[in-house]
MILUM-293408 format. One record per residue: x, y, z of N, C-alpha, C in turn. Coordinates in steps of 0.1 Angstrom, whole numbers, plus 5000, padded with zeros to 4 digits. Layout:
# MILUM-293408
PT n.east n.north n.up ca.east ca.north ca.up c.east c.north c.up
PT X Y Z X Y Z X Y Z
...
END
This chain:
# MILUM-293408
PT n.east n.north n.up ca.east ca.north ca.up c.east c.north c.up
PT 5008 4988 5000 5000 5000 5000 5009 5013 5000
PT 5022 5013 5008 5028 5023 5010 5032 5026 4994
PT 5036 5015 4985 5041 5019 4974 5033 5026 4962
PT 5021 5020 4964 5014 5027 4956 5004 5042 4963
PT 5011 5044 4974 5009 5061 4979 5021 5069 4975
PT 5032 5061 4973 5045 5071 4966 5040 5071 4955
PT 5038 5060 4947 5035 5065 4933 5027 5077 4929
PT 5014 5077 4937 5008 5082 4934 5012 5098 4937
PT 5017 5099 4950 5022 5111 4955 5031 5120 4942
PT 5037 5110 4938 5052 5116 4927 5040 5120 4916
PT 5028 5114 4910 5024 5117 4898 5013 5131 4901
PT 5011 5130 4917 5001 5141 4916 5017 5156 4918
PT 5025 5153 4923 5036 5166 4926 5039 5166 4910
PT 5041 5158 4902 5046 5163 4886 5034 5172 4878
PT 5022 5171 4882 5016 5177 4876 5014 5195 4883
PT 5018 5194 4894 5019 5210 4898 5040 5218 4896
PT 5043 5208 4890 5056 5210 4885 5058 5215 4876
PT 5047 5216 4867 5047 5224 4853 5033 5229 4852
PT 5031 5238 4839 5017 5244 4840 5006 5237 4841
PT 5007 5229 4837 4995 5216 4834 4984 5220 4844
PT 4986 5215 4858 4979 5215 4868 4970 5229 4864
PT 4977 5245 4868 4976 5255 4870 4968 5262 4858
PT 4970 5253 4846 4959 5259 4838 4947 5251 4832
PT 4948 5237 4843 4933 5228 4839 4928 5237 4853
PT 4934 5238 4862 4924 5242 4876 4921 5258 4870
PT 4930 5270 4862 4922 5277 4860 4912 5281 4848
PT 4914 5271 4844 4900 5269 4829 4892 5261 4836
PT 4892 5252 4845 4878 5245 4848 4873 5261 4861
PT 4878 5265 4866 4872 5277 4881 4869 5288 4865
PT 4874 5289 4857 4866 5296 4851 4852 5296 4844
PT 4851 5284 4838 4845 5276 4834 4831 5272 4842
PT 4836 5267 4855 4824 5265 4862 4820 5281 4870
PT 4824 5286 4874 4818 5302 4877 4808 5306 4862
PT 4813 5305 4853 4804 5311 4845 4793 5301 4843
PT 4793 5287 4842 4780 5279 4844 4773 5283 4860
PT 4781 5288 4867 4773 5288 4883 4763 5303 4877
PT 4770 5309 4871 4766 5326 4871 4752 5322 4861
PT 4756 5319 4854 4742 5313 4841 4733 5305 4849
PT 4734 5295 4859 4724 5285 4861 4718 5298 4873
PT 4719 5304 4881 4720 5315 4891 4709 5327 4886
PT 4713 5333 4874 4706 5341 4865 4693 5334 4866
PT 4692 5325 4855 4679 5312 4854 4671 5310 4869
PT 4679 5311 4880 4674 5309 4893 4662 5321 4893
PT 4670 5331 4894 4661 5341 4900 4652 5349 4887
PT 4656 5344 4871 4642 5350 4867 4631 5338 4872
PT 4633 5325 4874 4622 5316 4871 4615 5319 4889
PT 4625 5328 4897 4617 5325 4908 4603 5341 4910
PT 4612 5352 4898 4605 5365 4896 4592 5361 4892
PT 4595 5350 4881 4576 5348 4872 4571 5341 4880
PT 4573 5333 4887 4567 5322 4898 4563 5331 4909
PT 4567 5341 4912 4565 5352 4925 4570 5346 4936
PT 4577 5333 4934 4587 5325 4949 4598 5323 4943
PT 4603 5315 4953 4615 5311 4951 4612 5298 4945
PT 4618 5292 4932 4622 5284 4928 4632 5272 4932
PT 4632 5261 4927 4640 5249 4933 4655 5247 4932
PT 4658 5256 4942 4675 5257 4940 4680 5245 4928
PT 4677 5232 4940 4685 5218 4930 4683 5217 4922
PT 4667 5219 4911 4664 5219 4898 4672 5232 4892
PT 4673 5243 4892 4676 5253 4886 4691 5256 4889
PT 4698 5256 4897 4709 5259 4899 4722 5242 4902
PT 4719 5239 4910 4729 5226 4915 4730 5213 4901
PT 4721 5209 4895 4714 5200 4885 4721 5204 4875
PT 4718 5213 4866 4721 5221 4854 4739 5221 4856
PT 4744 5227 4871 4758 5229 4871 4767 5216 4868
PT 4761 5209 4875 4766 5193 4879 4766 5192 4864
PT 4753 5189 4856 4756 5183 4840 4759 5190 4834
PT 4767 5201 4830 4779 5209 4825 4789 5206 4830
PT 4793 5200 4842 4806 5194 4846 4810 5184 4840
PT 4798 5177 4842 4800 5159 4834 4807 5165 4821
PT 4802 5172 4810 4806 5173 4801 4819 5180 4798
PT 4823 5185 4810 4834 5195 4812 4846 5183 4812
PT 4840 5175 4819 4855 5168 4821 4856 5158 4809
PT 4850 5156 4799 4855 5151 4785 4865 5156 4782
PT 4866 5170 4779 4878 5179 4776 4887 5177 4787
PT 4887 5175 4798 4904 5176 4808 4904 5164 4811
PT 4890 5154 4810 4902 5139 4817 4911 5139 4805
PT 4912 5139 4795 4921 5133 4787 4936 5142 4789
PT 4934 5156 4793 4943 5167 4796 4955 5156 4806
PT 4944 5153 4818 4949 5148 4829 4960 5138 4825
PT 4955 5126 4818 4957 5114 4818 4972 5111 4806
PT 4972 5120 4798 4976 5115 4783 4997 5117 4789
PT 5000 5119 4797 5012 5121 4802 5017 5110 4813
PT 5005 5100 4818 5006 5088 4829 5019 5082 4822
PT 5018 5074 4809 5023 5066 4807 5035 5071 4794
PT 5026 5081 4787 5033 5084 4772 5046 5090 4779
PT 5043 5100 4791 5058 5104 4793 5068 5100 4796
PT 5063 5088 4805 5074 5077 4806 5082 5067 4796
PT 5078 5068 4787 5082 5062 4772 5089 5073 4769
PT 5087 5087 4765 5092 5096 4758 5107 5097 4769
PT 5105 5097 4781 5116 5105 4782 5126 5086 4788
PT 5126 5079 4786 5130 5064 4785 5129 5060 4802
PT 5119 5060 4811 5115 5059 4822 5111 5046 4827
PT 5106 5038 4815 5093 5028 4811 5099 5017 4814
PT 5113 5017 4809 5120 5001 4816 5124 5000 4828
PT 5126 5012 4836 5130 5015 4849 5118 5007 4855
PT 5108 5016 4855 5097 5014 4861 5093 4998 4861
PT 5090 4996 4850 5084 4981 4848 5093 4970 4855
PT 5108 4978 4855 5119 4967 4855 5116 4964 4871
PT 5114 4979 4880 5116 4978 4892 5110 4970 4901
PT 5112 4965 4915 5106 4955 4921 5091 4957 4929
PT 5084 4963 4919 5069 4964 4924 5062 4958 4914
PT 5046 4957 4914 5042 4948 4910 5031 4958 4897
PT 5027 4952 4885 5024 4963 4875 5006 4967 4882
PT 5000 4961 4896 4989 4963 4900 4995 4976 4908
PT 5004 4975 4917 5008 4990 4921 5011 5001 4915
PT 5017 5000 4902 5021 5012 4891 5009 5016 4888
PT 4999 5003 4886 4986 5009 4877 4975 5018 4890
PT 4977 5015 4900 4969 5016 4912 4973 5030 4918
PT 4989 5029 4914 4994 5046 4914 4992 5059 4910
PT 4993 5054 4897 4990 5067 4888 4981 5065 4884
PT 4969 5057 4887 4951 5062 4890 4950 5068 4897
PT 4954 5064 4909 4948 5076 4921 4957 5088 4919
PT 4969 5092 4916 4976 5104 4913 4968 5113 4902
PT 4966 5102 4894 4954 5115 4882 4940 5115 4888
PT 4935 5108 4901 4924 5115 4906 4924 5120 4916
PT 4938 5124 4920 4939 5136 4929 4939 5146 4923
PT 4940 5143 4913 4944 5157 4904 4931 5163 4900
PT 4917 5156 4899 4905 5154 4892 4898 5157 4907
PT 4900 5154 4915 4892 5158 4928 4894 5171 4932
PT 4908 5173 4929 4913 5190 4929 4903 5198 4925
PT 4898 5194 4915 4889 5201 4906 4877 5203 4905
PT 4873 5191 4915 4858 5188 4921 4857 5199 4934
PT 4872 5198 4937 4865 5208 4950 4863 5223 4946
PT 4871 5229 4936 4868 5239 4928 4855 5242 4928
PT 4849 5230 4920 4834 5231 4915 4826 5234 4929
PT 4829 5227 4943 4822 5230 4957 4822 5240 4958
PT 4834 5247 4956 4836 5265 4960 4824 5273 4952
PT 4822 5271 4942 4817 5273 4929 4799 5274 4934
PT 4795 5261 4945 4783 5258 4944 4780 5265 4960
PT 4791 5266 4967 4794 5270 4982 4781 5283 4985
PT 4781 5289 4971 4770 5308 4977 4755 5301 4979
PT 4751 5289 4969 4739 5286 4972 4736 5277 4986
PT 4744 5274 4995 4742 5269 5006 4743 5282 5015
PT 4750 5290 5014 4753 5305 5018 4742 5312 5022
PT 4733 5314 5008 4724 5326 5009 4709 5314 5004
PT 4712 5304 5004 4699 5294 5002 4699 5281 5010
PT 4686 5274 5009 4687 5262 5020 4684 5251 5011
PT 4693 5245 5000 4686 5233 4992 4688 5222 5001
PT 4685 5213 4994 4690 5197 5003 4701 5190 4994
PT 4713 5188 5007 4721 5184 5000 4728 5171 4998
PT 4715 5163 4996 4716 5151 4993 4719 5146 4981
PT 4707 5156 4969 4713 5158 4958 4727 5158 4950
PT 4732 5169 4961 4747 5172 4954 4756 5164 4957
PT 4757 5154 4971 4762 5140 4975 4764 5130 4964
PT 4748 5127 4960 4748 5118 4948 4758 5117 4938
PT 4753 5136 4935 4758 5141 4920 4775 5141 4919
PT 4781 5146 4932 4795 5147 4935 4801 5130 4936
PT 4791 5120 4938 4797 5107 4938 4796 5102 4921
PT 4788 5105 4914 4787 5103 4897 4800 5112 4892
PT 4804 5123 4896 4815 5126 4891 4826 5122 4895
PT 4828 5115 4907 4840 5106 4909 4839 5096 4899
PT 4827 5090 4900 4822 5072 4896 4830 5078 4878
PT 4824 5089 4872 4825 5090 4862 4839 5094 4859
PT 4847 5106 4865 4862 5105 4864 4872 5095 4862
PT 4869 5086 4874 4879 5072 4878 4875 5065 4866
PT 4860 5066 4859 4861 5058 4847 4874 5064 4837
PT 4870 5077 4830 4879 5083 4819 4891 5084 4821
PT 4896 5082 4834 4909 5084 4837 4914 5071 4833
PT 4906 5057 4842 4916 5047 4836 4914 5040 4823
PT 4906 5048 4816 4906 5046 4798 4915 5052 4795
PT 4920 5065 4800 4928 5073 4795 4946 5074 4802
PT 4945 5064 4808 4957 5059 4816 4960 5043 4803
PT 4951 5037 4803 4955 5032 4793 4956 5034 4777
PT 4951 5043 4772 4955 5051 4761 4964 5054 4759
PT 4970 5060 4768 4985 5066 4774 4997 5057 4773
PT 4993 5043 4775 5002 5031 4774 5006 5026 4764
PT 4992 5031 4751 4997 5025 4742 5009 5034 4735
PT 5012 5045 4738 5021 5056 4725 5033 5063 4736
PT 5043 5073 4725 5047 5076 4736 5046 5092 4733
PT 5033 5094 4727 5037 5109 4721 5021 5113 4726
PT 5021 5126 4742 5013 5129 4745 5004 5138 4737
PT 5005 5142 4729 4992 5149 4719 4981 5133 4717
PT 4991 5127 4710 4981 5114 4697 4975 5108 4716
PT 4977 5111 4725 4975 5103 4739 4959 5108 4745
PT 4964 5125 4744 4950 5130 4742 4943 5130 4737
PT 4946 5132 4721 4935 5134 4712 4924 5120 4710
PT 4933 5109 4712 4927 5098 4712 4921 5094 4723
PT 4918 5096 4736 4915 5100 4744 4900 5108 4746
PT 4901 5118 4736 4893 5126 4737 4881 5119 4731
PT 4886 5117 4718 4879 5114 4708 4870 5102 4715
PT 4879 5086 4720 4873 5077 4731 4861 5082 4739
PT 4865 5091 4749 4852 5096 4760 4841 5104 4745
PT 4847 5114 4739 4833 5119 4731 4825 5109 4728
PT 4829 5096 4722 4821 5090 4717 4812 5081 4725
PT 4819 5078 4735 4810 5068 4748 4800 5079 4755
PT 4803 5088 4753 4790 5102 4760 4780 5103 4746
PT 4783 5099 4733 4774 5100 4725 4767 5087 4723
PT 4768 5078 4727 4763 5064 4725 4753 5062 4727
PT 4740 5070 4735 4728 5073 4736 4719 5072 4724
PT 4726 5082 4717 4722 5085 4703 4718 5076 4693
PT 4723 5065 4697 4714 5052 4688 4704 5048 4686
PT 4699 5049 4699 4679 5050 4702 4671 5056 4698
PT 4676 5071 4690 4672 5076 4686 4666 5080 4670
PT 4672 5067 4668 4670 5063 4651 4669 5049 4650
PT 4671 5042 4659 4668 5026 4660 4666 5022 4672
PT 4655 5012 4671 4652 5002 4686 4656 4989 4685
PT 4666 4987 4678 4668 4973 4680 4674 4971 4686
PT 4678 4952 4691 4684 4953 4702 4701 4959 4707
PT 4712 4955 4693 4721 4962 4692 4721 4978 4697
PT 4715 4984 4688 4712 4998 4692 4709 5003 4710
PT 4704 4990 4715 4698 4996 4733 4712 4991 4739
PT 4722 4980 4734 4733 4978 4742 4740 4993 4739
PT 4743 4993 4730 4752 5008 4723 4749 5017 4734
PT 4736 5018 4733 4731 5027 4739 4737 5030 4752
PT 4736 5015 4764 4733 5013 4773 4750 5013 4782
PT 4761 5017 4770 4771 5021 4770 4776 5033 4776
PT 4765 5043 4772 4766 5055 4770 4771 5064 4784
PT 4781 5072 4783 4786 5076 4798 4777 5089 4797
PT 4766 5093 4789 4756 5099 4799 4742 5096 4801
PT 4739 5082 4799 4727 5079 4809 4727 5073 4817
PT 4741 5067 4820 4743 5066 4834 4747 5076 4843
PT 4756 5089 4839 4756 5105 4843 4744 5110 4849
PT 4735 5107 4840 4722 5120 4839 4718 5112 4849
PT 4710 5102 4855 4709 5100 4868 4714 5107 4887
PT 4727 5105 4880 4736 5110 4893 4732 5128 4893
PT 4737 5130 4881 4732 5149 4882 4721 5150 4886
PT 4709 5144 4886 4697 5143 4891 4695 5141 4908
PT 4703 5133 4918 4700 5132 4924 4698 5115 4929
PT 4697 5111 4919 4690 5098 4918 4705 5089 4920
PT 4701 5077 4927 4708 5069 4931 4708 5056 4925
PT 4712 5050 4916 4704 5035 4908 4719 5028 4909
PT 4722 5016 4914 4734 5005 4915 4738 5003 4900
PT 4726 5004 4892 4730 4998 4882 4742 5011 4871
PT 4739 5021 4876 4753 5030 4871 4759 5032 4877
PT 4764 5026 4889 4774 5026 4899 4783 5014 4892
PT 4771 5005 4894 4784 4992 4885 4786 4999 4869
PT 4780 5002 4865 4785 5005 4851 4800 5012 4853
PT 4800 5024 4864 4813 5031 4859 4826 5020 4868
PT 4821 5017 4875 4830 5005 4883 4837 4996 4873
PT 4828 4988 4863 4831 4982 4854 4839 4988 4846
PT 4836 5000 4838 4848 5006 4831 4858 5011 4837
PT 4863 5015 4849 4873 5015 4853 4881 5000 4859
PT 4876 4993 4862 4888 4977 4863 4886 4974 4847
PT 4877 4978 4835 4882 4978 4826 4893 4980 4819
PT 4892 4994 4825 4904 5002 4820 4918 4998 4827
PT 4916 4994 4835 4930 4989 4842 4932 4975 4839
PT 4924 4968 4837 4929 4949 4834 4935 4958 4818
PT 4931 4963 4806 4935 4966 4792 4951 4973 4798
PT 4953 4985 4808 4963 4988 4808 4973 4976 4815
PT 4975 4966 4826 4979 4956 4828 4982 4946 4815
PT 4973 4949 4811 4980 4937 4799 4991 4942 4789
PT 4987 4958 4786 4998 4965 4779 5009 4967 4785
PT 5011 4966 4803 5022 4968 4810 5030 4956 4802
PT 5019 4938 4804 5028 4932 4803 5037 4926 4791
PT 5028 4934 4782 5037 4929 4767 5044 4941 4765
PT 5050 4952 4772 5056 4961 4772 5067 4955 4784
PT 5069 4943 4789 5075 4931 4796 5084 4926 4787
PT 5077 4923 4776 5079 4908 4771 5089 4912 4761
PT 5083 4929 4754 5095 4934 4743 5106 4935 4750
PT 5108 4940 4765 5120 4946 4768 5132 4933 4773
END
């Protein structure tokens, strides 16, 4: 256990080592301020024509949360695309592999190092959501949920995108492929929409946002908990196996 808290420690200190960190935390605080300022606006015309106040968690907390989901399409891949590529680029990869830990601790490491880095960012979004507990009384059971769907959902894209990372050693093609990966599993919905067959409802049932849209809701259902559970030991048995034919060449 100890070793894979150094690991992780070393990969969350490299990323405030260079700008990386400092300009995903200040594009997402900007990013989500202006979704807080917009969902806020919306608050208080809908509570002007209503003559009350309106439902914080519908109008403000809800709307914020699912603009984050989609927010982190664009940075898990930021986060992730330097786990592995940069250890190849800068010739790190045989050390590591060579060294006497086990490739479940390397992989165990710089997961949780890139969701330290992704929590970082979650707490941002708290700050972000902090005035409506402030100056209003929602229930914040909702945001519990919604703040656990974005873990459930991160720890997924991260260890797709930790394994991405494994295959190349050139962080752009790490991202971009990456990106492209999560875009497409958030659009996978979209098949229902022009077909019911059965194919089309698996595709579907793929999709990292209907199992999302739940959680931003409030809603609690096991069966998207195991979903993102699933793609993350997915993503880690695929990077494991690439550790170990990256074994076998060396």
């Amino acid at each position: 256990m100890s070793t894979i808290l150094v690991i992780a420690q070393k990969e969350l200190k490299s990323y405030f080592v260079s700008p990386i960190a400092y300009a995903l935390l200040g594009i997402y605080a900007l990013i989500c301020g202006w979704f807080s300022l917009i969902a806020t606006a919306n608050f208080i015309e809908m509570s002007q024509m209503q003559q009350g106040p309106a439902d914080l968690n519908g109008y403000v907390i809800a709307p914020v949360i699912a603009n984050a989901g989609v927010l982190s399409l664009f940075l898990a891949p930021m986060i992730t695309m330097r786990l592995f590529a940069e250890e190849k680029r800068m010739g790190t990869i045989e050390l590591l592999i060579t060294s006497p830990i086990t490739d479940l601790e390397i992989i165990l490491g710089k997961w949780l190092g890139a969701m330290g880095m992704y929590c970082t960012m979650l707490l941002i979004k708290l700050l972000c959501l902090s005035f409506v507990f402030i100056f209003g009384n929602p229930d914040y059971r909702p945001l519990l949920t919604a703040y656990l769907g974005m873990f459930l959902q991160g720890g997924a894209l991260l260890s797709i995108g930790m394994f991405v990372s494994n295959t190349t050693r050139n962080q752009i093609v790490a991202g971009t492929v990456m990106f492209g990966l999560s875009l497409l599993m958030w659009t996978f919905d979209w098949a229902t929409t022009f077909k019911s067959d059965g194919w089309a409802k698996v595709i579907s049932y793929l999709s990292l946002t209907s199992h999302f849209n739940s959680f931003s809701r409030g809603v609690l259902d096991s069966k998207d908990a195991i979903y993102f559970i699933s793609v993350i030991l997915l993503g880690m048995f695929l990077t494991a196996r690439s550790i170990e034919s990256l074994r076998w060449r060396s």
